[in-house]
N, C-alpha and C positions, 0 to 999 in steps of 0.2 A: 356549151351550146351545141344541141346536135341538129344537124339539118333539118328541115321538115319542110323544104321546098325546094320539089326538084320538077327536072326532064320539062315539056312544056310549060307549066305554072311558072316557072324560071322565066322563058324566053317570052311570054306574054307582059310579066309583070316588067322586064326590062325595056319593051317596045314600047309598053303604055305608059311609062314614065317618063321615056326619053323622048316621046310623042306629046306629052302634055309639057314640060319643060319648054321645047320648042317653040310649041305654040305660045307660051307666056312669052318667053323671050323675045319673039318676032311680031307681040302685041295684037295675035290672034284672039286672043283669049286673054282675063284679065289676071288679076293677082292669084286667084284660086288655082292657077296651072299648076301654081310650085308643088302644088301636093304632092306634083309626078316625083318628088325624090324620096319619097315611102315605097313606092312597088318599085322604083330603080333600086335603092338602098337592099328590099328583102330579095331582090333578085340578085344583087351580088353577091351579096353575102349569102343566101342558101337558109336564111333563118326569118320566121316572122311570129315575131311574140302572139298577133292572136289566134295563130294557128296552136301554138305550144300552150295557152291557154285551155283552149276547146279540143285539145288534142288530135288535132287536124295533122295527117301527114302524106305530100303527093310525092316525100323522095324516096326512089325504090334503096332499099338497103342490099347490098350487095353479102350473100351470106361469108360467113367467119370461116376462111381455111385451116382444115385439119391439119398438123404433121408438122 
């Protein structure tokens, strides 16, 4: 699995799922909140199938050191 979710896409999709989470939780919002543990989960983890699908990639790859 190689990453394909990085630098801000990361720190949005971890806001907006711990943001909809909450709100289920705190009975803001109904049972559809829990979705939030999809963009929390591809934010941890740095991977999301329909990005590697569609060959979507926002994580900069850092080049290969010579020597």
């Amino acid at each position: 699995m190689t990453r394909n979710v990085g630098g801000l896409d990361r720190v949005l999709r971890i806001i907006i799922g711990l943001a909809l989470i909450v709100a289920t939780a705190t009975g803001t919002i109904g049972v559809w909140g829990w979705i939030g543990i999809l963009p929390l989960a591809t934010g941890l983890i740095g991977w999301c199938p329909p990005y590697a699908i569609f060959g979507i990639n926002t994580c900069k790859t850092e080049p290969k050191q010579e020597g």
